[in-house]
Structure formats: C-alpha cells, structure tokens
N, C-alpha and C positions, 0 to 999 in steps of 0.2 A: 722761388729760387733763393737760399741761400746766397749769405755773403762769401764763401767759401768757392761755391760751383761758382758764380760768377765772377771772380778773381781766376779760377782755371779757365773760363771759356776766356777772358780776356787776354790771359796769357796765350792761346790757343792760336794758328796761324790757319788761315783757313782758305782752302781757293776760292775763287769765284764762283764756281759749279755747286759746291757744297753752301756758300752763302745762299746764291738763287735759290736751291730746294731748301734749306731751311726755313728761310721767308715762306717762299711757297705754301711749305705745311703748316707753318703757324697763322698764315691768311687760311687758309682751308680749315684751322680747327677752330679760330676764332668767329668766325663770319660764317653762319646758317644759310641755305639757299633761302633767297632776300628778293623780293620784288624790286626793282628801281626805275624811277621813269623821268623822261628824258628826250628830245629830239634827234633823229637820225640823223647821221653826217655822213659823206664818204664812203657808201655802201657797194662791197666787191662782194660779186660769185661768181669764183671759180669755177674751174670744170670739173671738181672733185666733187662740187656742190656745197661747198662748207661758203660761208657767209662771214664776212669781213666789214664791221663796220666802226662807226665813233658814235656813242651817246654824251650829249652834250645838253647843258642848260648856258644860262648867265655867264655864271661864274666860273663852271668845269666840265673839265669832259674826261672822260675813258674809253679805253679802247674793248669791243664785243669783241666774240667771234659764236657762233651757231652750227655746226656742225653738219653733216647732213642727216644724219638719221633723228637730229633733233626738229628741223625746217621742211623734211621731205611731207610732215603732215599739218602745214598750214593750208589755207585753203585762200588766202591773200597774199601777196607780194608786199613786203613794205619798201618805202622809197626815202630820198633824201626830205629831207626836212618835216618828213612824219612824227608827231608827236608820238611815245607807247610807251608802252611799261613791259618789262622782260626780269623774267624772273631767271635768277640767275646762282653762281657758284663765283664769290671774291677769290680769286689764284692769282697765279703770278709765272707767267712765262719763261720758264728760268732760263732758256737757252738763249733768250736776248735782255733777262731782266724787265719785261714789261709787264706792267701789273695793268688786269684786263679782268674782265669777266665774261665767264665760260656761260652763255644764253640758253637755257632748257628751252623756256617757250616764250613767246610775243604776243602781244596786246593791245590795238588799238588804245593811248590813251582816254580815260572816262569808262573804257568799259567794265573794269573792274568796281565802278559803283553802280550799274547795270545788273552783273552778273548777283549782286548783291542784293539788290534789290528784288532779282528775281528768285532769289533762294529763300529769302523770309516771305514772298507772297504763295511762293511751294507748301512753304512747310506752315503758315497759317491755314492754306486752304487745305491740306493734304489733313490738318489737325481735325477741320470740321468736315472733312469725312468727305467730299468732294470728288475725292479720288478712287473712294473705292469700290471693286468691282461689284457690289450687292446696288448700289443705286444705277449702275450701268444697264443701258434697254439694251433688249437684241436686234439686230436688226433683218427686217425681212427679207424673204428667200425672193419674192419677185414683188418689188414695189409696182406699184398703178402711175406713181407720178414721182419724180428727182425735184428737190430744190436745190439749188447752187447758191451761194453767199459770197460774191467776191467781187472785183471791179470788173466791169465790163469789156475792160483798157487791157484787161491782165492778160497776158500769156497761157498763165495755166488756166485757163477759160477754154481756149481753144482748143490745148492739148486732151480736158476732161470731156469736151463736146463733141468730138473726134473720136474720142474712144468709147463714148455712149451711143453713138449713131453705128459702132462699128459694130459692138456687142451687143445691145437692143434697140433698136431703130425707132419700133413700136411704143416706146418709150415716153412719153411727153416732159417734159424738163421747164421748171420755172426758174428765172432768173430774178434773185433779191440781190438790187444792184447797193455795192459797199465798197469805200475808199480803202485800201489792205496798208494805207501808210499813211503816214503825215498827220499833222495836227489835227484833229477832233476824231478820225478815222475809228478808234474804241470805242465811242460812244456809236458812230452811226452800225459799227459791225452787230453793237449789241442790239440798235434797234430794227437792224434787218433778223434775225434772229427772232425778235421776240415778235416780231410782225409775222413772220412764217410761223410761228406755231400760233399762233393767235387763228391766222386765217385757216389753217389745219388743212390745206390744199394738198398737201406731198407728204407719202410715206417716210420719207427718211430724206437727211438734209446735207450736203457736202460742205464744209468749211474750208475753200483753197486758197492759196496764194502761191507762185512761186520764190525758187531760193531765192536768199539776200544775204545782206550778215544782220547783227543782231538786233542793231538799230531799223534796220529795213522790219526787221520781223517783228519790232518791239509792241506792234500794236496787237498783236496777240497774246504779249504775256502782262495786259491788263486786268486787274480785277472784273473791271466791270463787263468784260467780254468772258473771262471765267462764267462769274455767277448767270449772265445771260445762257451759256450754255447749257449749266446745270439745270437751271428752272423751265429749260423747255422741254415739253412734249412728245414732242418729234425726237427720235434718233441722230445722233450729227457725227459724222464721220469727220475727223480734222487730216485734212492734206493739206500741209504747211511747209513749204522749203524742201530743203533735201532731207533726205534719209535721216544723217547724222544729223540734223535739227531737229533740237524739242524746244516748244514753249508751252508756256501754262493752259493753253487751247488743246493740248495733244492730249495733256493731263486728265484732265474736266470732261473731254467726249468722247463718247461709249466706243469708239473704235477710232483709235491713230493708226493712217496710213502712212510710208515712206514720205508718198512723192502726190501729187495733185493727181497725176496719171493713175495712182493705184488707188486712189479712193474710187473713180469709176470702174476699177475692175473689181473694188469690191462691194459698190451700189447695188450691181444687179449680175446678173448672170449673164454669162457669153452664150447669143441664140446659134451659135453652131454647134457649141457643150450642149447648147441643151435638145438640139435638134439631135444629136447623136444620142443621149441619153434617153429620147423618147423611143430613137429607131430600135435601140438595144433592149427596152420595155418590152416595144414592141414584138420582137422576136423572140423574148424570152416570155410574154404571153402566149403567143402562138405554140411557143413550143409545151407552153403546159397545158395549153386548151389540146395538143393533141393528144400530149400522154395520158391525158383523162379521159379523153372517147376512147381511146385506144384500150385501158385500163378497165373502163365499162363494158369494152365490147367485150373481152375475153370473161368478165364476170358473167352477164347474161348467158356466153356458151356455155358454161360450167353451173350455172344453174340451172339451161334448159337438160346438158347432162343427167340430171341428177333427179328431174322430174319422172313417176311413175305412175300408175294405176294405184287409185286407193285400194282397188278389193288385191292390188297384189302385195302392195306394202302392208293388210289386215294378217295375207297368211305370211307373211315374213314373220308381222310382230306375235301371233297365235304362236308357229313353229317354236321362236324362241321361248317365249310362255309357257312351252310345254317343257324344251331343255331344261330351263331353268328347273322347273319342278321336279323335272327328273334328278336332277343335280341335288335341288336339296331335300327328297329324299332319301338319295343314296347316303347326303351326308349324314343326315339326321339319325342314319341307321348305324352309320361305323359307327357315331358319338356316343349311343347308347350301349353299342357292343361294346366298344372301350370305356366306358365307365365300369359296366358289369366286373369287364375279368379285374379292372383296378380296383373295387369293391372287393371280389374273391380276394384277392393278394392282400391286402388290407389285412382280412380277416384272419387270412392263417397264419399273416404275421404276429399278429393281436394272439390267438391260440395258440402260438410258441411262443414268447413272451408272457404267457400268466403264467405267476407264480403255484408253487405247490404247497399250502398251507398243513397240510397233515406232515409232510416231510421235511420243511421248516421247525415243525411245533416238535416232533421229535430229538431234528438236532440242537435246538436251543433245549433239552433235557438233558441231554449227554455232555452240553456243553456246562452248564450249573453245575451236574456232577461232579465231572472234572473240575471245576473251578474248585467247590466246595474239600477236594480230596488234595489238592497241590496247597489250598489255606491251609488244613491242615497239620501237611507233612512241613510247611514251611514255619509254623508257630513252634511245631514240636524242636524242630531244630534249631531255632531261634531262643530258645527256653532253654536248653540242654547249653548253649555257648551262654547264656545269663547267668547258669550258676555258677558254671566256669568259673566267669570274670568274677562273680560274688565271692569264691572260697579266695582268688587270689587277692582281693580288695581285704577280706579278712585276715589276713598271714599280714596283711602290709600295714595294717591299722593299728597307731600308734597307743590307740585305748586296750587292745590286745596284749602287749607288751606289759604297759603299768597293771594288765590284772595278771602276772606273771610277774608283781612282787618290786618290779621296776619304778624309778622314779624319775624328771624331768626337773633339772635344776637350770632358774633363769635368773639372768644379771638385773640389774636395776632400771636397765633401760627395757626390759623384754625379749632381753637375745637370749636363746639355747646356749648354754653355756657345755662344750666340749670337752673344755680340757679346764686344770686351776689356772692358767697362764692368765686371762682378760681378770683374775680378783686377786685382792690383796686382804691379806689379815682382817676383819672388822668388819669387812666389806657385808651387806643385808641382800640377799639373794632370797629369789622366791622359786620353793619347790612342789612341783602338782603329783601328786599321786594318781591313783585311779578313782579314786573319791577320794575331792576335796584337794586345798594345798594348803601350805604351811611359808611362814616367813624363818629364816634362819639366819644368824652372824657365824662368820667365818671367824676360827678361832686358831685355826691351824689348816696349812699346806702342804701338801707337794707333788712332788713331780710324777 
C-alpha cells in the first residue's frame, strides 16, 4: 500500500460495521485453513447443533465455534479439558468484534502423528507391492474348516460365532487366541497368524476385532502384523472396526470386510442359500431329464414312422432309377437336336456372309479404270492452267522488258532508281541491260 492510499484511508471515517468486515477479510486472506491445538474449555451445544467452545493452552486462549454440518460426522464427543487439534479458518466475528476460529474438523490430540505414521507405512508397503490385487488368494466357495484370530474377551467373537452357527453350523471353527490391543498385542497378532498357517488346519482365516478409535485399532496398522499377513498361506479376510475404518490389515488381506459380522458372511455360504439353490438344481434337473425322455420318445416314433420293407424300399429306388434314365435320355436327345439346328443356322450364316471373288475381282477393274481416266483428265487440266500461269509469269518478267531495248538504272546503294530526284550531278549510278551492265556519272538532269 502506498503512502498516498494510506493517508486517504486515514483521512477516511469509518463505522464499526465496515471496520469488523474489513478486519474480518483481511484475517480470512492472510491466515490459510491452519491446524491449531489446544485444550477444551467451556464447551456449548445448542439445539441448532453448532458447538461453542474456548481453546486454550498456558498462556492463551480463543474462542471456536463448529457448526453443525461440520460436527454432525464426528463419531466422538469432545469434552472440557480434552487436549485436540482442530483445523480451522482465522475470522473474526464482526457483529460483536470477536476474533475466533470457524472449526472444520477435530482431533484427539497426538493423533495427527498417528495418522502419519500411518500414511508412510501405506505408502512404503503399498510401494513393495503388498497391496496389490495380483498377490491376493481367492477364497473358497465352501471351506472344510474357519480360523478366527482375535481375543477370546472380544465381542466381535461372539457376533462372528453366531453368525457361523447360523449360516453353517456344519462348520468347524478354530480359535487362534490374540490380544486385539495393548502393549505387545502386534507381535502376538502376527504370531497367531503365522502359527495358523504353519499348522495349515483351516481353509481360510478371519482377522476380527471390534470398533474403537484409532488408538484402539492401532495394533493393526503395525508392520509386523502387515507382513505376517502377506507371508501367509492361508487366505485372511480382515474384519476390523466399523465400516468407515481402514487399517493397514485391511490393506495386506485378500478380502476386507466392513464389520467382524460380514467377514462371516462372507467365510462361507448361507446353508438356507444353499439349500434353496440345490432345490432350484434340483428342479431344474428334473425338468431337463424330462424334456429329454420326452424328446427321445417322439424321436423313436418318427423313426419307427419311417421304417419299411427292404424289397419295397428296392422297387422305390429301381422305379426312380428308371425315371431318372428316362429323364436323361430325353434330355440327351433335345441336346443333340438343338445343337444340330444351331449347327444348320451356323452354316447358312457362314454361306451368306462369303464373299464373291469373281465380282469383287471385277469391280476393283472398273475401279483402276476409272482411277486411271479421272488422273488423266485431272493432269491434262492441271497442265492447260500451267501455261496459263507461264505466258502470264512471261509478260511480267523484268528480263523481257530489257530484251525490248529497255534498261534498269540503280543508285549507289542498290535502289531502282525511278525518277532523277534521289541523284545529283556527278553522282556514279550502275545500269543493267539485258546482258551485262555498265557504271555511268551523271552529268546532267532533269525533271
């Protein structure tokens, strides 16, 4: 800004209303939406749903607010003197002057070096190829035996055990008992894992735990629970937390379910689906095994139809044998008959089309004649206008004239000289006769 504009803004009177938005907008362009973190104070929610609170450390504090369409999709409540980090927009209240920050979203403090954490162990594993679906098993359509991988203690044990007894009873289920939280929990997850496929007892393996938040879940998004997934044998479906939870286990095994519940509906098949899909086999076997006897039977009528006596199928095929023959000698016979008359016709065309050599040789006589008699008449008269032109080429020839006494006088340059006008006295003029010429000086004129 100019020394100029600011000397006018100073001179400038300004209400209150237009100071607060001006502040306002210049915090809004200065200050990028900013992470800040802080302890909860004095936390209100209204019945609009919008959230009212103070972040505060040491030394300061400021006043939040959250919205509701911003808090309606947390999936915690935060309370007074929760540490978090809220990511936020610096403004400024203008209709009371209070400078606050407008809360997008909320964060248990710490988790944002969590979330970090888990994003470089993503994107290392995902690098070496961990993730993708060419190293992923299928898994099978009716396993013999279920392993489960979880705490014995857990909930979703119960709910997956319930739903396997519901859907196939017939089922047998091993339990590889593991700590789904807490200090060392990673390392024993990985070695229930690697003990189940070691011992190779179960077609395919479930990896559950129910929801938590992040920390709860953290033991899943361990390396050392990753690579144990990858390096085993066995298929492992991961049912880990809610739906909207992923961790690096979800990643790494051949099939992530939502919920702990949906990886046993999709271990094995539902035996009432599949009791119904045999019935429908069943009835749609039935129904082709009849349309086939059925199909045969009408075949066998239509070929015992069709069965005869050899000696009468003999004079069937003699009868025709004979047709035939008759046939083709009847045709045999128009063929020749019509070649004949197109031969005739042929012929008399050929015999009116020869020429007549004696009547030819004739008229190419009478034709020389006449030639011979029109050269003739044509030379003679051709000869008769020659001399024509001769006697008049004669009368005009200048050699004619000079032997008639006449002479031809030329100037010095070789002109015909007409008149005395082009010479002067002295002047040497050359004169031709009719033989021979002569040089002469002019020694007299006139006109």
């Amino acid at each position: 800004m100019n020394l100029f504009l600011e000397m006018e803004i100073a001179r400038a009177v300004l209400s209150v209303s237009e100071l607060n938005r001006s502040a306002k907008d210049l915090l809004e362009r200065a200050f990028p939406l900013l992470w800040v973190a802080g302890e909860i104070s004095n936390i209100k929610r209204y019945g609009s749903g919008h959230w009212y609170f103070t972040l505060k450390d040491a030394d300061a504090q400021v006043r939040c607010v959250m919205f509701r369409e911003k808090n309606q999709y947390l999936d915690w409540q935060p309370t007074d003197g929760m540490r978090v980090e809220v990511r936020a927009l610096v403004t400024l209240y203008y209709a009371r002057g209070d400078f606050q920050l407008n809360v997008e979203t909320i964060r248990r403090a710490g988790l944002g070096a969590l979330f970090e954490a888990f994003e470089q162990l993503k994107a290392r594993l995902g690098k070496e190829g961990l993730f993708d679906s060419e190293r992923k098993k299928p898994l099978p359509p009716c396993p013999k035996q279920i392993g489960i991988i979880t705490s014995p203690a857990a909930a979703a044990l119960h709910d997956v055990l319930s739903t396997l007894r519901r859907r196939m009873p017939s089922v047998p289920v091993i339990i590889y008992p593991a700590p789904v939280q807490g200090a060392g929990a990673p390392a024993k997850i990985a070695a229930a894992i690697e003990k189940a496929g070691n011992r190779a007892d179960c077609d395919v393996l479930i990896l559950c735990r129910g929801g938590g938040s992040i920390e709860d879940l953290w033991a899943f998004n361990e390396e050392v629970v990753a690579r144990a997934i990858a390096a085993c044998s066995i298929p492992i479906i991961s049912g880990v937390g809610h739906e909207t939870d992923f961790t690096i286990a979800d990643f790494v095994a051949d099939v992530r379910a939502p919920t702990p519940t949906g990886a046993s509906q999709l271990v094995c098949p539902d035996r009432e689906e599949l009791a119904r899909q045999v019935g429908t086999l069943g009835a749609r076997i039935h129904r082709a095994v009849q349309r086939s006897l059925e199909s045969r039977m009408q075949s066998a009528d239509m070929l015992g139809c069709r069965l005869e006596h050899p000696g009468k199928r003999i004079d069937g095929q003699l009868a025709h044998l004979q047709r035939v023959r008759e046939r083709l000698a009847g045709s045999w016979m128009r063929r020749t008959e019509s070649s004949y008359w197109r031969l005739r016709e042929l012929s008399q065309r050929i015999t009116m089309a020869r020429p007549d050599v004696s009547l030819m040789t004739e008229r190419q006589r009478e034709l020389q004649l006449r030639l011979r008699r029109a050269t003739s008449v044509r030379l003679d008269t051709l000869m008769v206008g020659l001399q024509r032109q001769r006697a008049h080429l004669a009368h005009l020839n200048p050699e004619s004239v000079l032997e008639r006494g006449y002479s031809i006088a030329y100037d010095a340059d070789g002109g015909v000289l007409r008149s005395s006008d082009p010479i002067e006295v002295g002047d040497v003029i050359r004169v031709a006769f009719s033989k021979g010429w002569s040089r002469a000086r002019v020694t007299e004129k006139g006109s």
